[in-house]
C-alpha positions in Angstrom: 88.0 15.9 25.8 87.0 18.6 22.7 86.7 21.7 24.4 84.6 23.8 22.1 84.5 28.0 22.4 81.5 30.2 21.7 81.5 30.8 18.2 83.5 34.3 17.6 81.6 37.1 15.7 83.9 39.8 16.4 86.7 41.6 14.6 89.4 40.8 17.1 87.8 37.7 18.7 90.7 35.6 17.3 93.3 37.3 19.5 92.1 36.4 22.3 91.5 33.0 21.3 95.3 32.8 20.2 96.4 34.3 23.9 94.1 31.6 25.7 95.6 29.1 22.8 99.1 29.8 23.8 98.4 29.5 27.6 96.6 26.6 27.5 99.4 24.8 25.1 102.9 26.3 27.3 101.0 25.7 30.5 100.0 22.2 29.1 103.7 21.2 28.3 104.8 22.5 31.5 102.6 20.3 33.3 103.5 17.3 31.7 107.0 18.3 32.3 106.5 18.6 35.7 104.7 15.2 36.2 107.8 13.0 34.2 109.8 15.4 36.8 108.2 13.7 39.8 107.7 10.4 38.3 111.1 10.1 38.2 111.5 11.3 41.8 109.4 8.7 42.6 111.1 5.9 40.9 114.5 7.0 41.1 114.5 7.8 45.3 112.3 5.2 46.5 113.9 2.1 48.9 114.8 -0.4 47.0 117.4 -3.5 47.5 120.3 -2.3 48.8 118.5 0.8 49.9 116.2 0.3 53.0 115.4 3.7 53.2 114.0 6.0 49.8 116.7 9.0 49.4 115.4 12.2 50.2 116.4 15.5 50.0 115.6 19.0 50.9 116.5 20.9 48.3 118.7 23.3 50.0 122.3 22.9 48.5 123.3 25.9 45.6 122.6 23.2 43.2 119.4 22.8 44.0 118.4 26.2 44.0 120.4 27.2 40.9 118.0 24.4 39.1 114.9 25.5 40.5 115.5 29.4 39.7 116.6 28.2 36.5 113.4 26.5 35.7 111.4 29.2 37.4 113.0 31.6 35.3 112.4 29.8 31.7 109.3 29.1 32.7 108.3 32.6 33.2 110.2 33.9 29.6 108.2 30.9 27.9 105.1 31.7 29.1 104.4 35.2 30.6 107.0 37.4 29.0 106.1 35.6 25.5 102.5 36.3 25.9 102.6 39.7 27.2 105.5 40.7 24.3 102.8 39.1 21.6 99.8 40.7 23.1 100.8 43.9 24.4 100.7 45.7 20.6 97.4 43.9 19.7 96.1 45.2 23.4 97.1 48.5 22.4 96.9 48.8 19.0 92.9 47.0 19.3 91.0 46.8 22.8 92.7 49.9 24.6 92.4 52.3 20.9 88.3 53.2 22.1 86.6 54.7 18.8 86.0 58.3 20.5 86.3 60.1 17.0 84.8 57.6 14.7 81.3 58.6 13.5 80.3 55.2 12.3 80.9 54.1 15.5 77.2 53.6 17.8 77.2 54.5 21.0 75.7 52.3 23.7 74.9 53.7 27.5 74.6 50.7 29.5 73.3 50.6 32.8 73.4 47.6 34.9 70.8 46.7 38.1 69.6 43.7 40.2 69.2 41.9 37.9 68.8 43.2 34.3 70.4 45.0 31.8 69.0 48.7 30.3 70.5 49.8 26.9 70.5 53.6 25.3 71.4 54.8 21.9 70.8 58.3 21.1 67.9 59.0 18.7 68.1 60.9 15.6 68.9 64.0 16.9 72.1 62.1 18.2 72.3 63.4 21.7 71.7 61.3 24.5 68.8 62.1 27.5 66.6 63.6 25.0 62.6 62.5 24.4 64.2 60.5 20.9 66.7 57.8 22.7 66.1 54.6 22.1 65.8 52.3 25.4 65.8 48.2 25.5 65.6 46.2 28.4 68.1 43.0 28.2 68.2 43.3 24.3 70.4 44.9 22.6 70.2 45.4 18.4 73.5 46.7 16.8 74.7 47.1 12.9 77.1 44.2 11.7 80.5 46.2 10.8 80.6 49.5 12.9 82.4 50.0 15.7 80.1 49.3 19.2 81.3 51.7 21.5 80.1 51.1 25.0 80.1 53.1 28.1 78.9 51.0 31.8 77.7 52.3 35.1 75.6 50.0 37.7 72.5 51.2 39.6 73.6 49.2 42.5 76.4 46.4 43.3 78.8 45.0 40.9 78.0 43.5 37.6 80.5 42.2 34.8 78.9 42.4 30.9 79.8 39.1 29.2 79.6 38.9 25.6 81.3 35.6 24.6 81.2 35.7 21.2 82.9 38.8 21.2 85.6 38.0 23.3 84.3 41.0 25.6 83.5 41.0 29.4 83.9 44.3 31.3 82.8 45.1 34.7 80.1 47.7 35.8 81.1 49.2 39.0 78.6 51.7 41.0 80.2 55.4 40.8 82.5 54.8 38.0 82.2 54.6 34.4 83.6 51.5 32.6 84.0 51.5 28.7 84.5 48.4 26.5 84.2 48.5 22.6 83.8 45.7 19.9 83.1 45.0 16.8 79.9 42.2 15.3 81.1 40.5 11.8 79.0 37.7 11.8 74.8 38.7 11.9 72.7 37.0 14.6 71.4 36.4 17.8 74.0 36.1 20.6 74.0 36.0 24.8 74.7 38.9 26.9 75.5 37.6 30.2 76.3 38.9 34.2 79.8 37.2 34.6 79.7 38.8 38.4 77.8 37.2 41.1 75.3 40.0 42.1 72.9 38.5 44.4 70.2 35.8 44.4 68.9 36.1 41.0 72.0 36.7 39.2 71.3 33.9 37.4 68.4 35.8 35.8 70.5 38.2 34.2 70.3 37.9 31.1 70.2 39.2 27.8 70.0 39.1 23.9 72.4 40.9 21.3 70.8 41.0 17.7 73.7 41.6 15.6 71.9 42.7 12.0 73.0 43.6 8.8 72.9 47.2 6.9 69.3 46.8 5.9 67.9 45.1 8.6 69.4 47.4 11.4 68.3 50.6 9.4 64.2 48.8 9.6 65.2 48.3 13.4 66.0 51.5 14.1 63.2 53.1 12.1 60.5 50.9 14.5 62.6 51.5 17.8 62.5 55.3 17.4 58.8 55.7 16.7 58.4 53.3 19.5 60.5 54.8 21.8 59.1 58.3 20.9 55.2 56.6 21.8 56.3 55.4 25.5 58.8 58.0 26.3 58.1 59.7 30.0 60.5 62.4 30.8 60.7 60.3 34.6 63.0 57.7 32.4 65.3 60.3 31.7 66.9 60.2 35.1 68.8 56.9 34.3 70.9 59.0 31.4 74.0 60.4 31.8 76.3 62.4 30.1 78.1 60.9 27.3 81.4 62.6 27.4 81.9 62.8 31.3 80.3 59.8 32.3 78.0 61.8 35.0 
């Protein structure tokens, strides 16, 4: 069986691919390992002639649990301390450095609700809860080659933002303030899923992310703000929140 990823359209998509590559090939070979290991058990301790009873054993001489720890312990060098040693610099160094002071970055307020998802970029005047912000429901439109800088809070229960082709899924918890970044390389349409079961029509919540190049983000925006500016009601400005604190 092929097993076949979302295509990745991000900047750092591949290291995560390469983590979930390593795990699935160590823990692979471990498996196998085990299963020769208890194949042999089988064969080697069953009854046979001369034996009218299959050898057993209960694993509780030194021996025994000198082997196992052994095992255990290369086991857990191979695979977890490996992985976290080749991971923890791209973790840090990537997905944990958030693009506070980059200007090209765009900022993204993204609040989450039974069952959809609502998306804010500040307008021109680059301040956010102000008549110019530019509000989509379950769509989100970002420029190919900036930085996507987004910040999460949930109107309601628990809701996890999935972006599988960016290698991105980070949860929206009421009264807190989640943050996540990315980055699009590849233009297109994409899914924006709810990877947390949230209630009955969780399956409903869904979205769109139009990744677009230079050009074609810049005639985006240029609709979206004269739009936004035509059905703006200062009632929708509740659902804002303060960029820096989170409140």
């Amino acid at each position: 069986m092929h097993i076949v990823l979302p295509r990745d359209a991000s900047l750092d998509g591949h290291l995560v691919d390469g983590a979930i590559g390593y795990l699935t090939l160590t823990t692979g070979v471990a498996f196998a390992v085990a299963l020769v290991f208890l194949l042999g058990a089988i064969v080697l301790h069953r009854s046979r002639a001369g034996r009218t009873r299959g050898h057993h054993t209960h694993g509780n001489r030194t021996r025994d649990r000198v082997f196992m720890f052994t095992v255990a312990l290369v086991m857990f060098v191979a695979i977890d301390v490996t992985l976290a040693l080749r991971t923890t610099h791209d973790l840090e160094e990537r997905f944990w450095r958030y693009p506070d002071a980059d200007p090209t970055a765009l900022r993204v307020e993204v609040t989450a609700r039974q069952w959809a998802w609502t998306f804010r970029t500040a307008g021109p005047d680059g301040r956010f809860g102000s008549a110019d912000d530019v509000v989509t429901l379950n769509e989100l439109d970002i420029p190919v080659g900036h930085p996507i800088y987004l910040k999460l809070r949930s109107r309601d229960v628990v809701h996890s933002l999935y972006l599988p082709n960016f290698r991105t899924k980070i949860d929206a918890i009421p009264g807190t303030t989640t943050r996540a970044w990315f980055q699009a390389t590849i233009p297109g349409r994409y899914e924006v899923a709810c990877a947390q079961h949230c209630g009955v029509n969780h399956y409903k919540m869904r979205g769109i992310l139009n990744a677009r190049d230079a050009s074609d983000y810049r005639d985006w925006l240029a609709r979206a703000e004269i739009d936004s500016r035509l059905r703006f009601e200062a009632t929708a400005l509740t659902e804002a929140w303060d960029w820096e604190t989170g409140k």
